[in-house]
N, C-alpha and C positions, 0 to 999 in steps of 0.2 A: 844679397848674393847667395846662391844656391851652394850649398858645401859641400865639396867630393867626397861622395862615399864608397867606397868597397863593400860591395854587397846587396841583399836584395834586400827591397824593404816589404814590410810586411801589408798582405792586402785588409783592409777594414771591411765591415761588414760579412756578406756573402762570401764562403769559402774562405773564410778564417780559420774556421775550424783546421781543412784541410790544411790551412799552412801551418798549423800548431805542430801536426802530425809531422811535417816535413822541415820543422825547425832545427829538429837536433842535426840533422844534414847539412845545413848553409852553413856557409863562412859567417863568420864575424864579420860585423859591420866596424869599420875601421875608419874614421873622417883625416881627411888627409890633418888638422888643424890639431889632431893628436898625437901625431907622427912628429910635425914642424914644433919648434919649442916657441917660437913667438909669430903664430898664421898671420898675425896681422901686419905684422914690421915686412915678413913675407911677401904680403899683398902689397903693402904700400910701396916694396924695391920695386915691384913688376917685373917679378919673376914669372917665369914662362910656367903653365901651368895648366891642367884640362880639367873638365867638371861638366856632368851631366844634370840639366834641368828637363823641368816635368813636360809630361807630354800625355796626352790622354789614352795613347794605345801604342805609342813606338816611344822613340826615346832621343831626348835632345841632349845634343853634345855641342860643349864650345871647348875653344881654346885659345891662349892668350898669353900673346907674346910681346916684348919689346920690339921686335920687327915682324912684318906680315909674313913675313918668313917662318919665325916662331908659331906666330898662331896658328899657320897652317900645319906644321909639327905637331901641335899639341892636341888641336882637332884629329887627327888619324889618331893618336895619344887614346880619346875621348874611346873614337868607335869602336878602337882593340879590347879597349875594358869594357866594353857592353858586349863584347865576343868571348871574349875568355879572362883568365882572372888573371891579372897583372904582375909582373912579376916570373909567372911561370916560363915566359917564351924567351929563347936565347936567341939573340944575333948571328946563325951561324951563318946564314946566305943574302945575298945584296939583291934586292931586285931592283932595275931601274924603272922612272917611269915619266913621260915625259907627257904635257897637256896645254891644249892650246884656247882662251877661250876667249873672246872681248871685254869681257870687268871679271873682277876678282868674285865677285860670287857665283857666276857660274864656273870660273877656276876653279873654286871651292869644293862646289859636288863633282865637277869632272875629277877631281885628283881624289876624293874621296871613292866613287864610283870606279876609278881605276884600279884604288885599293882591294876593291870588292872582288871584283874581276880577276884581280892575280891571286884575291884569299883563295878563291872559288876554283878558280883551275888549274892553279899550284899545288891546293890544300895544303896550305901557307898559312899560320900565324905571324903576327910582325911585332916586335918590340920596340922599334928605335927607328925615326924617321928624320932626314934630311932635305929640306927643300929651299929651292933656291928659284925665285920669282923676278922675272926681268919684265916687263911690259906685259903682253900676256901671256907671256908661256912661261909654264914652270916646270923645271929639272929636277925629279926626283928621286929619293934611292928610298929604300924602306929594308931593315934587314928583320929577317925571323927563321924559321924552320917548319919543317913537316909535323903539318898536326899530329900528335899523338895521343889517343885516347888513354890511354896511361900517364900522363904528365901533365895533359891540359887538359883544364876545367871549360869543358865551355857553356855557355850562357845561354846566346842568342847566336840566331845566322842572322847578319843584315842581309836585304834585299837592296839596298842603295840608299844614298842622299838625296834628301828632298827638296824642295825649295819652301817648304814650309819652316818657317821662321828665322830664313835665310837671311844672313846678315855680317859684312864683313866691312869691319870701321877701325879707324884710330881713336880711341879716346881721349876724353879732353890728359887726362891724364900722359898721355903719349902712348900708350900702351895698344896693342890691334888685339881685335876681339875678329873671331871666324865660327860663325854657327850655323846651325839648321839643325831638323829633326833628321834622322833616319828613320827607314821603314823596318822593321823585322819581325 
């Protein structure tokens, strides 16, 4: 399983150099499994939780929750920290946001895509999301605030979810997993 990290990782070969130069800048790379005192007693509760895996040119995010409700939580979780640095953004405003689709994985990027859409024309960061999934529509809230270039770090703009490596299951474990790439 791919570890969550804070932070960016560094490019090998080609333009190394140049990230040498721009290291004393970046945050600290931080694995979530340093934070938690026992990551794995963690993993094995099935606790709700987001993590970004490799992607050749954008960036995968899952998330994973005890209910598909969770994972779809944790997914938004996923794509705010590949937007801006974690932790930074307060919950001062509610957006709602409601999605209608036939299976949960195109639920998946529509609720994600929805999330894009309110970043984008809000200029809106989000912290903290709430999702509530009946059949196919899900009822959503997402709280955050007005970007601001002095308090938040940002990363990346997404341009949306993809269906590439789209994928949203229960595990044998009992646990739902909700993933895809983003484009950014």
């Amino acid at each position: 399983m791919t570890k969550q990290r804070l932070g960016h990782e560094r490019k090998r070969g080609a333009g190394a150099h140049e990230d040498k130069k721009k290291e004393s800048k970046r945050r600290p790379e931080v694995a979530l499994e340093d934070v938690i005192e026992d990551y794995d007693e963690f993993l094995r509760a099935g606790q709700a939780h987001w993590e970004h895996f490799p992607h050749d040119a954008d960036i995968g995010i899952r998330g994973v929750g005890g209910t598909l409700d969770e994972a779809f939580e944790q997914a938004a979780m996923a794509m705010m920290a590949a937007v801006v640095v974690p932790g930074t953004v307060e919950g001062r405003e509610a957006v709602d946001v409601r999605c209608t689709a036939p299976d949960v994985e195109m639920l998946l990027t529509d609720w994600l895509n929805a999330l894009v859409f309110e970043m984008a024309t809000r200029n809106m960061a989000f912290s903290r999301f709430e999702v509530s999934i009946e059949g196919g529509t899900l009822e959503g809230r997402a709280w955050g605030e007005p970007v601001d270039d002095r308090k938040h770090s940002l990363i990346v703009e997404v341009k949306g979810a993809t269906f590439t490596a789209l994928r949203v299951a229960k595990q044998p474990d009992g646990t739902w997993i909700a993933q895809c790439v983003i484009d950014v």
